[in-house]
RONU-399256 format. One record per residue: residue in one letter; x, y, z of N, C-alpha, C in turn. Coordinates in Angstrom, 2 decimals, always signed. Each point is the difference from the previous one (the first is absolute). Layout:
N
REC residuo      nu      nv      nw     cau     cav     caw      cu      cv      cw
REC       A       X       Y       Z       X       Y       Z       X       Y       Z
...
# end
This chain:
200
REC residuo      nu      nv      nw     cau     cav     caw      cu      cv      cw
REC       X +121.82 +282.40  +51.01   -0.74   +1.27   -0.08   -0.46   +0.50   +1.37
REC       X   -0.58   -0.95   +0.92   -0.02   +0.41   +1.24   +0.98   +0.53   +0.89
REC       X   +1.07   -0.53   -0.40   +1.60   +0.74   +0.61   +0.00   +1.07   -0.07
REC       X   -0.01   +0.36   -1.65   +0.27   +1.73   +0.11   -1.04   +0.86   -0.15
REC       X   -1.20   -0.62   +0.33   -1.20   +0.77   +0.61   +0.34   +0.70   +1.46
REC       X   +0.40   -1.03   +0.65   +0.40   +0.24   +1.46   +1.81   +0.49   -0.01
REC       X   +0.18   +0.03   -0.87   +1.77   +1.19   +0.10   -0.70   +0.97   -0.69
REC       X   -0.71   +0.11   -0.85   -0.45   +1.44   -0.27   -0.83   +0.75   +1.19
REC       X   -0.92   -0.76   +0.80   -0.88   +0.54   +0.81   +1.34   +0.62   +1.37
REC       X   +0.74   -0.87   +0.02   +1.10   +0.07   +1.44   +0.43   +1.62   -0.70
REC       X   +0.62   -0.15   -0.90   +0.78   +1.66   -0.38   -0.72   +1.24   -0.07
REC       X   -1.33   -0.52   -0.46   -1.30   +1.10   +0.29   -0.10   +0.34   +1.21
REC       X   +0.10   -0.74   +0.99   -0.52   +0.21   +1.38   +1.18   +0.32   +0.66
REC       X   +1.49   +0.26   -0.63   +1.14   +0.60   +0.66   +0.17   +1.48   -0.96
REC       X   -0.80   +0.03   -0.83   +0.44   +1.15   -1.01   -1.16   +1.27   +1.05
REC       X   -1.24   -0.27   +0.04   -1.22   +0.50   +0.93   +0.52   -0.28   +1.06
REC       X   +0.55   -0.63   +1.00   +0.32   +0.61   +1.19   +1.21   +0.95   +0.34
REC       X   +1.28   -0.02   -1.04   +0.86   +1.15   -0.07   -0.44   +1.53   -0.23
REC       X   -0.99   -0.41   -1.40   -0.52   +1.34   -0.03   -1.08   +1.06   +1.06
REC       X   -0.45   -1.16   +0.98   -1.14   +0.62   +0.64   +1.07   +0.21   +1.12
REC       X   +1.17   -0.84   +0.42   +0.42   +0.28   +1.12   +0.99   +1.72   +0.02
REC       X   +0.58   +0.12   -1.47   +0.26   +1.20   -0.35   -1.06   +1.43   +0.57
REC       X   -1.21   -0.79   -1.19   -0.70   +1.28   +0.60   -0.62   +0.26   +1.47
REC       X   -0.18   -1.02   +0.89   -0.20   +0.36   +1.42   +1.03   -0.74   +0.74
REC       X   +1.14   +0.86   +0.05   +1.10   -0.03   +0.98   +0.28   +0.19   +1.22
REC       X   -1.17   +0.09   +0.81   -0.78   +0.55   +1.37   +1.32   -0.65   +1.11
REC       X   +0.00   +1.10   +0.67   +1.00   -0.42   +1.11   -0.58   -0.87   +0.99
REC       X   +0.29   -1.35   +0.72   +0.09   -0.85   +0.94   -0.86   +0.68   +1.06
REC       X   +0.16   +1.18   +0.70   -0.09   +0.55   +0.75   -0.17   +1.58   +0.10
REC       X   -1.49   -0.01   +0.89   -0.32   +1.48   -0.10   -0.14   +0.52   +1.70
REC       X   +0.78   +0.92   +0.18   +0.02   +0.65   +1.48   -1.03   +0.51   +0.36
REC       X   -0.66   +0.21   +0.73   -0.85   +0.27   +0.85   +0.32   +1.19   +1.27
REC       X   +0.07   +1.09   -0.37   +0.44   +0.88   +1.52   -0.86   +0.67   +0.67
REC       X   +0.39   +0.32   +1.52   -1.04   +1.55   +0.07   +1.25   +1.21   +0.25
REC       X   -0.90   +1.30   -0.25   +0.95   +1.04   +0.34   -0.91   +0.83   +0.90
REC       X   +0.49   +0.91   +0.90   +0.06   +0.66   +0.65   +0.60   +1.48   -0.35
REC       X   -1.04   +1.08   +0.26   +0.41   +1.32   +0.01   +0.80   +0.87   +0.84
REC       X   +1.02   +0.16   -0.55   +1.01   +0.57   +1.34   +0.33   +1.18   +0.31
REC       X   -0.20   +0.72   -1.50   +0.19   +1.56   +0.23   -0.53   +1.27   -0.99
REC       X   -0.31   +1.20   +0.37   -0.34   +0.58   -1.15   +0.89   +1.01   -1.04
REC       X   -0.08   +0.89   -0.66   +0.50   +0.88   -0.66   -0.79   +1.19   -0.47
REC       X   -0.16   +1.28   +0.28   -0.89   +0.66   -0.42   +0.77   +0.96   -0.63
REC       X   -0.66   +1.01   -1.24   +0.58   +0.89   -0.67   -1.05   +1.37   -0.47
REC       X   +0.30   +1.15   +0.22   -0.61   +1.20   -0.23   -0.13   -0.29   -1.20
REC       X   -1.63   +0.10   -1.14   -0.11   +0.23   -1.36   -0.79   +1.02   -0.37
REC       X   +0.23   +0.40   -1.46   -0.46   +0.99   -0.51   -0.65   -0.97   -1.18
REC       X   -1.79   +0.66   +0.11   -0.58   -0.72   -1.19   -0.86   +1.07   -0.83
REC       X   +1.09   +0.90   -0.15   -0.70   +1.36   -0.74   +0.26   -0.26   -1.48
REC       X   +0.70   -1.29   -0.42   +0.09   -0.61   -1.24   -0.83   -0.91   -0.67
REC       X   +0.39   -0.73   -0.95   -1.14   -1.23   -0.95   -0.08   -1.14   +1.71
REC       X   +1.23   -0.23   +0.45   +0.09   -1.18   +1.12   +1.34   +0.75   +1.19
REC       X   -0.48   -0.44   +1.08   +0.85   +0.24   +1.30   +1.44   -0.09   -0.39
REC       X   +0.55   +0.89   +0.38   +1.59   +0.03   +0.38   +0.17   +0.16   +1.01
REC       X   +0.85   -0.22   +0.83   +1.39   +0.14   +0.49   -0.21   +1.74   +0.41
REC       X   +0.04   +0.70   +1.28   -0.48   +1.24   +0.07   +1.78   +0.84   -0.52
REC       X   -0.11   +0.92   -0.05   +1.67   +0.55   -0.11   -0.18   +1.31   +1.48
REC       X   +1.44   -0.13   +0.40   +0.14   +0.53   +1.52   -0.91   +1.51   -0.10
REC       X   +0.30   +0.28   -1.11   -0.74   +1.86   -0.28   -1.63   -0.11   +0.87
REC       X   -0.84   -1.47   +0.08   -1.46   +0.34   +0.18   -0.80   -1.00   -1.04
REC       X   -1.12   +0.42   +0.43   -1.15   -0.37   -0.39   -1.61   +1.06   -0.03
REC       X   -0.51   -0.06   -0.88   -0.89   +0.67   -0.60   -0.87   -0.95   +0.99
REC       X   -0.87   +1.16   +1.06   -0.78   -1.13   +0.90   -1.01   -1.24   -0.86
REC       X   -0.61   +0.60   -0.84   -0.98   -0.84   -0.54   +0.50   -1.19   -0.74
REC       X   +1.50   -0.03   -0.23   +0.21   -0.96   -0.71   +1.04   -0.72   +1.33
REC       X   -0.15   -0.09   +0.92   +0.94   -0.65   +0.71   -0.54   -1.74   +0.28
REC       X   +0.79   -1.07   +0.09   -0.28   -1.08   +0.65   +1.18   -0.62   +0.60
REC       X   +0.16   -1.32   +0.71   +0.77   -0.61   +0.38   +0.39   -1.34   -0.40
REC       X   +1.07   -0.41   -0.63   +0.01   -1.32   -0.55   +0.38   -0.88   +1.04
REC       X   -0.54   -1.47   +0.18   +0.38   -0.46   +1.22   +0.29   -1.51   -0.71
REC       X   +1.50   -0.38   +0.91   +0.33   -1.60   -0.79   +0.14   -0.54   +1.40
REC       X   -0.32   -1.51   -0.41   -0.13   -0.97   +1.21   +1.06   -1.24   -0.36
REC       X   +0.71   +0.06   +1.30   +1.15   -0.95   -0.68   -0.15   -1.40   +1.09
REC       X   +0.06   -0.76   -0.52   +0.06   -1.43   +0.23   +1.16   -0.74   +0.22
REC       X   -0.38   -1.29   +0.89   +1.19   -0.84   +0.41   -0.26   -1.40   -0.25
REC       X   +0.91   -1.09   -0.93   -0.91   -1.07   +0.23   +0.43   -0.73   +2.06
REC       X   -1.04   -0.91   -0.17   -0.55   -0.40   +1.79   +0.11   -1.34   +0.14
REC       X   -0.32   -0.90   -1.38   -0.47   -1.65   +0.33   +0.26   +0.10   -1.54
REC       X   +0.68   -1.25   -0.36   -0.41   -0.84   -0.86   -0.10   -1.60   +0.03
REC       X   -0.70   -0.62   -1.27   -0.64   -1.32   +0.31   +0.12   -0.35   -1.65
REC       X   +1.10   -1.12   +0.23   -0.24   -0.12   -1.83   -0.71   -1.37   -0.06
REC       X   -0.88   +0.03   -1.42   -0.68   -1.16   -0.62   +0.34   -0.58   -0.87
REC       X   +0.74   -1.42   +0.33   +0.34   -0.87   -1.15   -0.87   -0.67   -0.37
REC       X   +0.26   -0.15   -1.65   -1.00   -0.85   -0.61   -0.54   +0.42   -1.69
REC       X   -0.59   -0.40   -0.55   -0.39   +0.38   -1.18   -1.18   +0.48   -0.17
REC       X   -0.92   +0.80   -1.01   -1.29   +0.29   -0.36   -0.26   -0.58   -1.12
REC       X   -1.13   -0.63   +0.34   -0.02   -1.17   -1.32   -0.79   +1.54   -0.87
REC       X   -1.17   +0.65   +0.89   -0.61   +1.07   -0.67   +0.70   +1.01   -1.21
REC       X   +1.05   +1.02   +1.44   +1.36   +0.86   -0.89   +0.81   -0.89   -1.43
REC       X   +0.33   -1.33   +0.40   +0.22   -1.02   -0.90   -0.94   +0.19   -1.63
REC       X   -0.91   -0.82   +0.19   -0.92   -0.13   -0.97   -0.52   +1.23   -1.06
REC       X   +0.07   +0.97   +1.20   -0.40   +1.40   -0.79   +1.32   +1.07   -0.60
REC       X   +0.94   -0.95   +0.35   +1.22   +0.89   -0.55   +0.01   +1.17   +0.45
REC       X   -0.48   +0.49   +1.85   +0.64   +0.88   +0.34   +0.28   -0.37   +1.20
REC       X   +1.43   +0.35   +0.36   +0.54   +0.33   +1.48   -0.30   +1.06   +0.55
REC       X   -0.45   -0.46   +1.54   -0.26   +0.76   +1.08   +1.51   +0.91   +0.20
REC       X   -0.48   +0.89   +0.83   +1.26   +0.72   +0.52   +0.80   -1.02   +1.16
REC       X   +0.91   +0.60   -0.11   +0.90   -0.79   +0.93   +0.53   +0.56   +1.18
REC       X   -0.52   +1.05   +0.40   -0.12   +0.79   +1.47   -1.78   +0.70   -0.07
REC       X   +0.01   +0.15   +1.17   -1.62   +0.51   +0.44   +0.51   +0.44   +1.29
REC       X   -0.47   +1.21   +0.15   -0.31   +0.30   +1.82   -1.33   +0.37   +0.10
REC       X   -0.44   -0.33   +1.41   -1.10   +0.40   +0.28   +0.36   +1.04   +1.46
REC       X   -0.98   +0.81   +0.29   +0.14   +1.57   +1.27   +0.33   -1.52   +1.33
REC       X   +0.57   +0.27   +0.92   -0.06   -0.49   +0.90   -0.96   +0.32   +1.23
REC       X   -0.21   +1.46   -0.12   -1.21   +0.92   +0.53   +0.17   +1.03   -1.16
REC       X   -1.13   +1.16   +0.44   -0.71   +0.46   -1.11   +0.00   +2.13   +0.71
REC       X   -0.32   +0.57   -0.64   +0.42   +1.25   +0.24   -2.06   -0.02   +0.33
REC       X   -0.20   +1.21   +0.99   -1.07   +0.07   +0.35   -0.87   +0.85   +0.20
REC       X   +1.19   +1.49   +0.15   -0.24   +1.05   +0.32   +1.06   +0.56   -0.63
REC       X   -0.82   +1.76   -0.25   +1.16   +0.59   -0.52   -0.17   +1.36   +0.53
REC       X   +0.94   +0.91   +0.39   -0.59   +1.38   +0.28   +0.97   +1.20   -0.30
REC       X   -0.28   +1.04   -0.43   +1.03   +0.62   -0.43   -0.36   +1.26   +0.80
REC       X   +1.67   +0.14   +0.70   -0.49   +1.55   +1.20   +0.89   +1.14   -0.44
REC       X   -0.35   +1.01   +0.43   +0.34   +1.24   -0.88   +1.09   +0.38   +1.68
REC       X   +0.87   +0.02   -0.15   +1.21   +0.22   +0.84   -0.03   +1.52   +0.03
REC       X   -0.59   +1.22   -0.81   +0.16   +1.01   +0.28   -1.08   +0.33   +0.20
REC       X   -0.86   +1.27   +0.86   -1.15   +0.64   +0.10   -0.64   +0.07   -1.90
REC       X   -1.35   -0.81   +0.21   -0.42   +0.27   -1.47   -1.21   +0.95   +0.07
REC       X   -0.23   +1.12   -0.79   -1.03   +0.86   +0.22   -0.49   +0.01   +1.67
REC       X   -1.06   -0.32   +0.44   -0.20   +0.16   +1.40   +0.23   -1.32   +0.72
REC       X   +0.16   -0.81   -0.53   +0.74   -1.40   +0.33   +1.35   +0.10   +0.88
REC       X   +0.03   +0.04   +1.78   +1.68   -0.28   +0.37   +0.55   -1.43   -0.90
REC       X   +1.33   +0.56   +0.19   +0.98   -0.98   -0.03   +0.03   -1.89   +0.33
REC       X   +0.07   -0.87   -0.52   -0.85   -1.16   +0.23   -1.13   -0.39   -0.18
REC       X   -0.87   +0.91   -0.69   -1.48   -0.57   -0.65   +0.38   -0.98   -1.29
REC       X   -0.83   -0.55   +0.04   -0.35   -1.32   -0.88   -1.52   +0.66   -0.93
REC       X   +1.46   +0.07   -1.50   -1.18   +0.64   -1.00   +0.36   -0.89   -1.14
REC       X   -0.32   -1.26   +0.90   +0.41   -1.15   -1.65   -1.39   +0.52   -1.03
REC       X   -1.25   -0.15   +0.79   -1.45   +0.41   -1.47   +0.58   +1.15   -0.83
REC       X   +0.94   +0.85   +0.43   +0.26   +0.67   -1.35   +0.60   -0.12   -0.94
REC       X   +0.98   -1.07   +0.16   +0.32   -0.63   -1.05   -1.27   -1.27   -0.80
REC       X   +0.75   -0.02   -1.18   -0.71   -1.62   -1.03   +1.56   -0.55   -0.39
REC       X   -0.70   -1.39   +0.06   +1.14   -0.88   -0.53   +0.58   +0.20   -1.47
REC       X   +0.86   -0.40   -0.59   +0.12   +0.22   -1.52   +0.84   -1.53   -0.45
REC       X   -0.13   -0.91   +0.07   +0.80   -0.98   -0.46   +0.22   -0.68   -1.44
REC       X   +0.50   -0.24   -0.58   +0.32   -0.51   -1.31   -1.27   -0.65   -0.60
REC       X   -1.07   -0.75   +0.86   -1.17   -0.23   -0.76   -1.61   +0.62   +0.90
REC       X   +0.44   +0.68   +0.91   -1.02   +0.61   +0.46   +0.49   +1.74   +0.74
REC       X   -1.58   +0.34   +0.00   -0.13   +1.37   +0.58   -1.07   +0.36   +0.67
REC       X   +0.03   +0.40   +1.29   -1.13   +0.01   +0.56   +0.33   -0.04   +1.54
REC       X   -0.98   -0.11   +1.41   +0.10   +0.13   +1.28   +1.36   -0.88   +0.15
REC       X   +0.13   +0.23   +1.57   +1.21   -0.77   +0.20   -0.53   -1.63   +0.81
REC       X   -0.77   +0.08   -0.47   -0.66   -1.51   +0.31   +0.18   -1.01   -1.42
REC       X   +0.19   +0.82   -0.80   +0.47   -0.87   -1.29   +1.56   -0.82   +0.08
REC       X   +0.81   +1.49   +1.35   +1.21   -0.59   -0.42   +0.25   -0.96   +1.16
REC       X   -0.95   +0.03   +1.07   +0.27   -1.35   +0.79   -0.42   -1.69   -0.65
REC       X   -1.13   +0.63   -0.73   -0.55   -1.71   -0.74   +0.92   -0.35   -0.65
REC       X   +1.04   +0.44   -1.02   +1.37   -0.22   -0.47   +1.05   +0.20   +0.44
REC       X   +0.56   +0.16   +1.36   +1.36   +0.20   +0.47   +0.37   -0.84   +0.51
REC       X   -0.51   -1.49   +0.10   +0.80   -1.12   +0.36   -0.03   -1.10   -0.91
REC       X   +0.25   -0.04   -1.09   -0.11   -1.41   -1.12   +0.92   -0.58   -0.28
REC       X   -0.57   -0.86   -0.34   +1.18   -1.44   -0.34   +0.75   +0.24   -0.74
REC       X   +1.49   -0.25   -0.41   +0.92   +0.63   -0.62   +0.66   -1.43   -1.03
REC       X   +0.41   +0.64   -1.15   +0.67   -1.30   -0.79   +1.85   +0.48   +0.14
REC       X   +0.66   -1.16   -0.34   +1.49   +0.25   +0.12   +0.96   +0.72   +0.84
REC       X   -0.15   +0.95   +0.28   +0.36   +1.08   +1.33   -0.46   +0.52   +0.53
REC       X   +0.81   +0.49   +1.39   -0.48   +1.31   +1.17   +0.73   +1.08   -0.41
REC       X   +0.99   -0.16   -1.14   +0.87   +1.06   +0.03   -0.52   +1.62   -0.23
REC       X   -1.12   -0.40   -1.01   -0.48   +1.26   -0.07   -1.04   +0.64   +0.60
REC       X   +0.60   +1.34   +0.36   -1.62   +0.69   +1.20   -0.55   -0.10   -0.72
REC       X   -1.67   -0.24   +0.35   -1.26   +0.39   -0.18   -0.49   +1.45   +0.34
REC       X   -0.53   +0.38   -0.99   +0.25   +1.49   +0.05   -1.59   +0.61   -0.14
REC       X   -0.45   +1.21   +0.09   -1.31   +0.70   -0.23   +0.17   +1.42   +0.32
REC       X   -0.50   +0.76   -0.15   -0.28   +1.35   +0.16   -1.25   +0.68   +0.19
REC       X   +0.00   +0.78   +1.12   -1.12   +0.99   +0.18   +0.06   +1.03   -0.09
REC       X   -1.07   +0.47   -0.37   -0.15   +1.07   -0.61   -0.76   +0.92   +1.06
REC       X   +0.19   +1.52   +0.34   -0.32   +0.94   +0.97   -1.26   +0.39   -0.57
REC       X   -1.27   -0.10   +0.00   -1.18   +0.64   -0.89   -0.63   +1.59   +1.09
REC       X   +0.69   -0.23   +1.15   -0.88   +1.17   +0.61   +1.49   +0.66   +0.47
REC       X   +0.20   +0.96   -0.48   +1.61   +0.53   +0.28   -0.11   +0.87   +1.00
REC       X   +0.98   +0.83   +1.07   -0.05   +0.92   +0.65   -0.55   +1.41   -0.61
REC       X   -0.42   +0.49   +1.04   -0.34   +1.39   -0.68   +1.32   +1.17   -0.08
REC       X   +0.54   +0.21   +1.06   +0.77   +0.09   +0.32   +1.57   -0.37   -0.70
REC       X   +0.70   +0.67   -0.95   +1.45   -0.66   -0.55   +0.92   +0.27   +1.00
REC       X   +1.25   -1.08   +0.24   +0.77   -0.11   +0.87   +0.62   -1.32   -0.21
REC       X   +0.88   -0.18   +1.33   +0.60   -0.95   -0.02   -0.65   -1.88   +0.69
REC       X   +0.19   -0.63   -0.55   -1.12   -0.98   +0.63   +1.25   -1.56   +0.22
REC       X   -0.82   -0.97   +0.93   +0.72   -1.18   -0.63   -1.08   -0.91   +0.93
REC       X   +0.29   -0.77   -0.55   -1.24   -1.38   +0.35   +1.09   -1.24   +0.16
REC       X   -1.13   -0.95   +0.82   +0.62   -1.38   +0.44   -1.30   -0.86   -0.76
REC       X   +0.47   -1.02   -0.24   -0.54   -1.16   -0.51   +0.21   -1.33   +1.52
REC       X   -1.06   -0.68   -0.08   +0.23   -0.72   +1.20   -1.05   -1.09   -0.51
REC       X   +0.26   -1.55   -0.29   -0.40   -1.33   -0.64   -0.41   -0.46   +1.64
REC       X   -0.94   -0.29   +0.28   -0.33   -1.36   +0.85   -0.12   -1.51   -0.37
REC       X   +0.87   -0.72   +0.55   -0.04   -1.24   -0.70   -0.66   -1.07   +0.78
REC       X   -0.61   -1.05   -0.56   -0.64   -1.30   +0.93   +0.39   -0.23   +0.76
REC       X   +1.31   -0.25   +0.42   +0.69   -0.64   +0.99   +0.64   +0.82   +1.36
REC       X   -0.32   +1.75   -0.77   -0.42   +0.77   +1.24   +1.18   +1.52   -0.16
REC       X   +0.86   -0.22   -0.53   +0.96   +0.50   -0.41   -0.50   +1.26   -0.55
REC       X   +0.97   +1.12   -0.15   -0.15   +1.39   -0.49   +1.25   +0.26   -1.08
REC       X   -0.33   +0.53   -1.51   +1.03   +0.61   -0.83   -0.30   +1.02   -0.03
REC       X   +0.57   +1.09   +0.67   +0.00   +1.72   -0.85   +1.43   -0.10   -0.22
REC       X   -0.29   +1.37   -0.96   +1.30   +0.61   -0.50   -0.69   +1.89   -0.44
REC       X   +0.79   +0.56   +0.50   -0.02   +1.51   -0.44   +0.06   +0.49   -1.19
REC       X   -0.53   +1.08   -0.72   +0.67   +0.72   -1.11   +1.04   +0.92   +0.52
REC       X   +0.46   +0.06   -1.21   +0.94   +1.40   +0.20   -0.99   +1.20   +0.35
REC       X   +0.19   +1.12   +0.14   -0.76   +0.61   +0.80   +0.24   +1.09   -1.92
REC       X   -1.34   +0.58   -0.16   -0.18   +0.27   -1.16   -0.78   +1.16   -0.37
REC       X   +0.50   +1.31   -0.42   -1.10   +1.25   -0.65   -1.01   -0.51   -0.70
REC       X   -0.99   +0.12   +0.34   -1.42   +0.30   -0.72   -0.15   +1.33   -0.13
REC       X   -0.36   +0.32   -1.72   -0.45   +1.40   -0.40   -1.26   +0.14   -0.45
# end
């Protein structure tokens, strides 16, 4: 009777470790990267709708104008960690299996109006008239520096993206175009131009 106490207990304890090993199948190894910001993308929008579009070549209705801006990334370093989580283990969840972290961090941001704006020459810096607009916030553009460098899961592939919004428009309708220009930690400069764009 003690025999197949202990062949029953052995098949229990291979039946519970198949099934648990099923349900946390956690990979060996989780990467560790950093990325680095390498370039931007900016686009004329029209947010005279429910949400920002995409401007169309005809113009923009001044009051509804903004600029969508994407930040594209490179990975820089990686560092992989072998080994197991007894934690991820036990709790039946796996960690991700890529992570990046900013390698430096965006710091500054300024947006210059490339054409004469109302009594403003050419090259003034009228970022305060814009507000940020991003997928979970709205507000100064100090919101969008506290979030423009975060840790990322699985890829760089996709820009990181946000939009601002113009709240103090020209008085004046005409033709306009603005630069976007990122200061980064490590000292570096991203602008990129708009297309040059009617405001009505």
């Amino acid at each position: 009777m003690p025999l197949l106490k202990k062949i029953c207990l052995l098949y229990g304890i291979i039946f519970i470790t198949k099934m648990f090993a099923s349900c946390c199948n956690c990979e060996d190894t989780t990467a560790e990267l950093r990325y680095t910001d390498d370039s931007i993308l900016v686009n004329n929008l029209d947010n005279s709708g429910r949400e920002p579009v995409l401007a169309r070549s005809e113009g923009v209705v001044k009051t509804a104008y903004g600029i969508q801006l994407q930040i594209l990334s490179i990975e820089v370093a990686r560092q992989n960690n072998w080994g197991f989580s007894a934690a991820n283990a036990y709790s039946c969840r796996c960690g991700p299996s890529v992570t990046y972290s900013p390698r430096d961090s965006i710091t500054g941001i300024e947006i210059i109006s490339v054409t004469p704006f109302d009594d403003l020459p050419a090259g003034s810096d009228i970022t305060g008239r814009f507000m940020t607009a991003g997928s979970t916030t709205f507000g100064p553009i100090a919101n969008f520096l506290s979030t423009a460098s975060p840790s990322l899961i699985y890829s760089v592939d996709q820009p990181r993206q946000t939009s601002f919004l113009l709240m103090q428009p020209p008085v004046t309708a005409g033709i306009y175009q603005f630069e976007i220009r990122l200061q980064l930690s490590d000292g570096r400069i991203l602008s990129r131009q708009t297309i040059p764009i009617k405001l009505t």
